[in-house]
C-alpha positions as CSV (number, residue, x, y, z in Angstrom):
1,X,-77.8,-42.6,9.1
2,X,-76.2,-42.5,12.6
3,X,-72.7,-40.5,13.3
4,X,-70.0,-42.6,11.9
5,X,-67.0,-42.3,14.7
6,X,-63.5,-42.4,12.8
7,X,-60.3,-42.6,14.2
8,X,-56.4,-42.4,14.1
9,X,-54.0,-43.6,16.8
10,X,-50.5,-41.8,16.4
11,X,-47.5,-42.7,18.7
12,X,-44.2,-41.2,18.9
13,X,-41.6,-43.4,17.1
14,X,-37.9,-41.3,17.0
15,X,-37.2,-37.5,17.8
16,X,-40.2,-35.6,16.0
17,X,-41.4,-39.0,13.9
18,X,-44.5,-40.2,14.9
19,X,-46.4,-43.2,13.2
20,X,-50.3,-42.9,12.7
21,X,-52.1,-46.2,12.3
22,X,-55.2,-45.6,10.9
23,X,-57.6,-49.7,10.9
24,X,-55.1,-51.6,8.8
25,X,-53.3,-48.6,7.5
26,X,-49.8,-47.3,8.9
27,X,-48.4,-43.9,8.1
28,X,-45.1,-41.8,8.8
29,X,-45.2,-38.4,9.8
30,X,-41.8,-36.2,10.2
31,X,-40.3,-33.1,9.3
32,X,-37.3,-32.5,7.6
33,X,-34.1,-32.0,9.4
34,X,-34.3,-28.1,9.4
35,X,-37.0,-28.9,11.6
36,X,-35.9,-31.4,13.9
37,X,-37.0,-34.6,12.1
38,X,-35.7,-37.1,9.4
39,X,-38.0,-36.9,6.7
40,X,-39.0,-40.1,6.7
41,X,-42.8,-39.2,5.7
42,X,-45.1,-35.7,5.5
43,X,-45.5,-33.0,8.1
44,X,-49.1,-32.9,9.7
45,X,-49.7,-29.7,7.9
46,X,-48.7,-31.4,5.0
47,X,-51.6,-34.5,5.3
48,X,-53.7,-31.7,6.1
49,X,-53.3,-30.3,2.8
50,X,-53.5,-33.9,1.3
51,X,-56.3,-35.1,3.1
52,X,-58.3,-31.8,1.8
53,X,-57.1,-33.2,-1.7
54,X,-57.9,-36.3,-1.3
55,X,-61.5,-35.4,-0.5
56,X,-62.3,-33.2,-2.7
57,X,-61.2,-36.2,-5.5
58,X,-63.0,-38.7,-3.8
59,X,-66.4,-36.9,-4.4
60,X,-66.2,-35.7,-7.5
61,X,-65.3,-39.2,-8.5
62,X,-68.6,-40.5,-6.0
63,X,-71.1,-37.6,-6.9
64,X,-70.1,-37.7,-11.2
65,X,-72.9,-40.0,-12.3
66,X,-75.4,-37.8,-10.8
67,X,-74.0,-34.1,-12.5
68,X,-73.7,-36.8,-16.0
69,X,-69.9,-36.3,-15.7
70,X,-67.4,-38.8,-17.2
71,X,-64.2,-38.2,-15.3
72,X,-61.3,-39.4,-17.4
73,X,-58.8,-37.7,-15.1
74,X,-58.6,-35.4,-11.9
75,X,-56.1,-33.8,-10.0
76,X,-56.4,-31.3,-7.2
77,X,-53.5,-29.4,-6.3
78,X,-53.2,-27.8,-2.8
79,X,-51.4,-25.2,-1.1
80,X,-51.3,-23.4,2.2
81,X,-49.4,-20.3,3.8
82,X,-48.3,-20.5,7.0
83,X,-46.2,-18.2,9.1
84,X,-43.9,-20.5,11.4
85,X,-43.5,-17.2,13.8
86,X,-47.3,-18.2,15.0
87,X,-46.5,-21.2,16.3
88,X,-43.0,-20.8,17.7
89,X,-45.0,-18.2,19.8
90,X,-42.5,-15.8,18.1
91,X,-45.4,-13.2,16.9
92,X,-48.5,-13.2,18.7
93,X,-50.1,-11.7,15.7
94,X,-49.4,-14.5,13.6
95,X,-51.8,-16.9,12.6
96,X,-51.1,-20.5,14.8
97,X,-52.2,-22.7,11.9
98,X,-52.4,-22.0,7.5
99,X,-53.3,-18.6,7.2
100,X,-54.9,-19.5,3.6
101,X,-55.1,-22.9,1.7
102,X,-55.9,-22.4,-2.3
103,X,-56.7,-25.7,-4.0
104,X,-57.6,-26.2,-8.0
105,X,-59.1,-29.4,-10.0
106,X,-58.1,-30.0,-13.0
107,X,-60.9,-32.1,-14.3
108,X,-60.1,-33.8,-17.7
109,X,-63.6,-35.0,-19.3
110,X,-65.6,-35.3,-22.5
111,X,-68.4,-34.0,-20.4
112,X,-70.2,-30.4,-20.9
113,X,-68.6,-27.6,-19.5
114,X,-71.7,-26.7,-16.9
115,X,-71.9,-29.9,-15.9
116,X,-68.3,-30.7,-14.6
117,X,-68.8,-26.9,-13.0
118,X,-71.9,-27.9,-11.4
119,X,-70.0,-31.2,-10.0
120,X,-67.4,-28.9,-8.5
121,X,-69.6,-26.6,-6.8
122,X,-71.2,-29.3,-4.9
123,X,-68.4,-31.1,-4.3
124,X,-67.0,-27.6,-2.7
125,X,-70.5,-27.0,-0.7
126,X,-69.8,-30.8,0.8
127,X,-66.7,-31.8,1.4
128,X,-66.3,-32.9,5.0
129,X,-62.7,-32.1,5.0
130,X,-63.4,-28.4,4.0
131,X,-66.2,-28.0,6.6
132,X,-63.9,-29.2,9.2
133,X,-61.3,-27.2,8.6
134,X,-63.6,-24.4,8.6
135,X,-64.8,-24.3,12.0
136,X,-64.7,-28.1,14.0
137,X,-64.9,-27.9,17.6
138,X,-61.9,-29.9,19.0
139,X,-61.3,-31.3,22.3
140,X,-58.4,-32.5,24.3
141,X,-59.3,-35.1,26.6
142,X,-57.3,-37.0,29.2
143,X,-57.4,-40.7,30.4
């Protein structure tokens, strides 16, 4: 299958908001007002955290048939510690970005316990959003 090429285009709406339009889809990002914005919509770490979520449900939902799971709910809950002194340039020992993110799923099925582990496992091994967080190169490029 060839390299699929996705994309977001995110403009700066008021102060810190920004909106992201994504094909057909329009989101808000902000902060709260501690931080400068209205909270009108997440933070970008905050997406981060949901789109790792969002993932990770998508193919276990995709990749069940094959591990003979019947999902009859999920949820994924996410987390991330992040040190705001890395990124105000406040401590150069500090970690710029989430120092760790924890996630669980919470898989309700009628399905055998070693299969609905064996679902997880691969869905950990593939999830794109997990590789890319672990080690994408990224490029800033001018026009």
């Amino acid at each position: 299958m060839p390299t699929v090429t996705f994309q977001a285009h995110i403009r700066s709406d008021e102060g810190v908001r920004s909106i992201a339009k994504i094909n057909q889809h329009e989101l808000i990002i902000d902060e709260p007002p501690r931080l400068g914005g209205s909270d009108q919509g997440p933070n970008p770490l905050e997406y981060v955290l949901t789109a790792l979520g969002g993932c990770i449900n998508v193919l276990a939902h995709s990749f069940a048939p094959q591990f003979n799971v019947e999902i009859q709910d999920l949820q994924v809950h996410v987390e991330g510690d992040l040190n705001p002194d890395g990124f105000r340039g406040i401590d150069p020992d500090a970690k710029v970005g989430y120092e760790e993110i924890r996630y669980e799923v919470t898989v309700d099925s009628p399905s055998a316990n070693e299969n609905i582990e064996a679902l997880l496992a691969h869905v950990d091994a593939f999830c794109p959003v997990k590789d890319s967080l672990l080690g994408t190169k990224i490029v800033r490029t001018n026009k």
